[in-house]
N, C-alpha and C positions, 0 to 999 in steps of 0.2 A: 285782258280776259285771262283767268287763271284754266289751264290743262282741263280741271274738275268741273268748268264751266262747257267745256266742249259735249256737244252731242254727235252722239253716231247719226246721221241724217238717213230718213225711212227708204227701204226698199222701194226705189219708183214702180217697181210690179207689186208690191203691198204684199200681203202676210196670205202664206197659203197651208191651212194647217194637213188636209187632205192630202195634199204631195209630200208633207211630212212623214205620216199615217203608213203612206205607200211606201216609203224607204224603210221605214221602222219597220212594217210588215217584210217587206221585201229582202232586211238582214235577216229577223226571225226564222226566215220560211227554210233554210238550209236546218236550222236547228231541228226545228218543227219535222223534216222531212227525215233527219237522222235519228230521232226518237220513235219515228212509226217503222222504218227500219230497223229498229232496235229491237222495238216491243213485239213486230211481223214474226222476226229469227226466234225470238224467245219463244214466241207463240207456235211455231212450227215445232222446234224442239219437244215443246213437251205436248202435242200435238202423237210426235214419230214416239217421246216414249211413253207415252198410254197405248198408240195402235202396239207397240211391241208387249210391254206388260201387257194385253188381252189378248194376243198372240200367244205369250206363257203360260198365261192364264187356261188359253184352249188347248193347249198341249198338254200341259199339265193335267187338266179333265179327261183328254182323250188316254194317256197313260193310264190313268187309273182307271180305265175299264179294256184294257188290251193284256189278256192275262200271259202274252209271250213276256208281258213287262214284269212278272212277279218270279220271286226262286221259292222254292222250297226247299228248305234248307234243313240237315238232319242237326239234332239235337244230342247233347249228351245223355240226356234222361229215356235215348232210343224214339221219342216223337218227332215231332218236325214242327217249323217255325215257316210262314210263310210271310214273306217280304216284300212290301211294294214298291214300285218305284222311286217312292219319296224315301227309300230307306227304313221306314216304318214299318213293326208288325200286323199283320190284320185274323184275327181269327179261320180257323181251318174253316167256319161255315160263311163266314164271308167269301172266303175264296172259292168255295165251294159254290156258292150263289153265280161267283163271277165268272166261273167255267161250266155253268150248266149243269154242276153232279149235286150229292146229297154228300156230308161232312163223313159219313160213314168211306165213300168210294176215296175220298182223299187221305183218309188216315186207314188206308188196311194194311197195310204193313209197316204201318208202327210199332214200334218195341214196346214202347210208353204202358204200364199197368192202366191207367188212365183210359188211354184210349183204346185198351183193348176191352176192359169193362163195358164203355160205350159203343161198342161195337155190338157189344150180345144186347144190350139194354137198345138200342136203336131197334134189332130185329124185335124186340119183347116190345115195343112199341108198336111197330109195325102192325103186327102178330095182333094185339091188341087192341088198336084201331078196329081194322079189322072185323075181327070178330063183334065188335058195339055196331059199326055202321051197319053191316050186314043182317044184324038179328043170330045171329050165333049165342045163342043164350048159356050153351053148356060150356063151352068157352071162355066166354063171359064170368060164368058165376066161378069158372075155374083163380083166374086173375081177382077176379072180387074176394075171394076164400083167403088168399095168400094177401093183398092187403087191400080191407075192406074200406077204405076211402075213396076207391077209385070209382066205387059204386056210385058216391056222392058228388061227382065230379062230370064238367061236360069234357068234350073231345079236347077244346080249343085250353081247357084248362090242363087236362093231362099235357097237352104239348107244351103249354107256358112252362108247368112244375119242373115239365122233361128237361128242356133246356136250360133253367135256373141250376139242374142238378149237375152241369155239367158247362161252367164256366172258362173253362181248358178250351172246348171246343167252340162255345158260342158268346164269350165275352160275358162281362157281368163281375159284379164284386160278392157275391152272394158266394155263400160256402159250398162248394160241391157236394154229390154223394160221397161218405167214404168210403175206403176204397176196400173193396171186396163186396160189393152190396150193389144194386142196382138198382136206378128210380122207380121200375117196371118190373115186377116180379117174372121170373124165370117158369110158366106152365110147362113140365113137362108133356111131350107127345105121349101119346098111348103107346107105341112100340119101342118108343126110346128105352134106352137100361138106363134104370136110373142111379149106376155106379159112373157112366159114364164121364161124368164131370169131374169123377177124381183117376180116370185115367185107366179104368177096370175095366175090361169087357166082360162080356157074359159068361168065358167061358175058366174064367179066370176064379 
C-alpha cells in the first residue's frame, strides 16, 4: 500500500463544528474588545473637546457683553476707537448700547470734527423729536423752514436718515453728512445771540 493510500482515521468523538465557532469566537473577542476600547477613548476625547469648545464658545458670548472687557482707545484723528475682547473694533453706538448710555455720552470729549458735529446734531434731534411728538407746532415749523423734508418724514424715519448720516458713529457704508453741516438743522433759541456760533458775544 502506497503512503498516498493511507487515510487519517475519523475522530472517534466525530466532527464538532460549534466548539470550533467557540474558539474562533473566543480568539476574536480580545480583538473585538480592544476595538470598543479604542473607539470608547476616541469617543470620550472628542466628547471633552466639544464640552470645552462650548465652554469657549460661552465665554466668549459672556466677553462680549461684560463692557469691563472692551478699551476705549484714543485716536489720532482726537476720536476714539473702541475694542472688544476679540480684538475687533465695534462702533461708539454699539458700545454705547452695551454700557447702557446714548453714543453722544461716549464721545463727549472727542477731538474728532466728526464727532463733535454729532454732538450738536444729536441734541437738534433730540430738540426735534421733541418738539413733533409733543405738538410744539412753532418749533416744528421752525425745523421744517430750515429743511423742508422733515415735514415729509415720520420720527422712525428722521432717526433712520440720522444715523445713516453718521457712519463714524453707528456703522454703515453709506456716505456721511459732510462735514460742517448737520442731518438736523441747528433752530436757534429766541434768546440765543445768533453770533454765537462764531465765537462773538453780544457785547462784542
Amino acid at each position: 500500500m502506497q503512503p498516498a493510500d493511507i487515510q487519517t482515521p475519523a475522530s472517534p468523538l466525530g466532527s464538532f463544528p460549534e466548539l470550533s465557532n467557540m474558539y474562533r469566537s473566543s480568539f476574536q473577542l480580545p480583538l473585538s474588545n480592544a476595538q470598543m476600547q479604542a473607539q470608547s477613548a476616541h469617543d470620550a476625547i472628542t466628547i471633552a473637546n466639544q464640552k470645552k469648545a462650548e465652554e469657549i464658545r460661552k465665554k466668549y458670548a459672556q466677553d462680549l457683553l461684560d463692557p469691563s472687557k472692551y478699551q476705549r482707545v484714543k485716536k489720532s484723528d482726537g476720536g476714539y476707537a473702541f475694542i472688544g475682547p476679540d480684538g475687533k473694533e465695534v462702533s461708539a453706538s454699539a458700545y454705547a448700547d452695551l454700557i447702557g448710555r446714548n453714543p453722544k455720552d461716549v464721545l463727549q470729549d472727542s477731538e474728532n470734527p466728526i464727532d463733535i458735529a454729532y454732538a450738536q446734531d444729536f441734541d437738534n434731534l433730540q430738540d426735534f423729536l421733541k418738539a413733533t411728538l409733543t405738538g410744539d407746532t412753532e418749533k416744528a415749523k421752525q425745523y421744517y423752514a430750515l429743511n423742508p423734508g422733515l415735514e415729509k418724514m415720520k420720527p422712525d424715519e428722521v432717526i433712520r436718515q440720522f444715523k445713516e448720516a453718521y457712519p463714524t458713529v453707528y456703522g454703515g457704508n453709506k456716505a456721511g453728512v459732510p462735514l460742517g453741516k448737520t442731518a438736523i438743522p441747528t433752530v436757534r433759541k429766541q434768546d440765543e445771540n445768533p453770533l454765537a456760533a462764531y465765537g462773538i458775544t453780544a457785547g462784542q
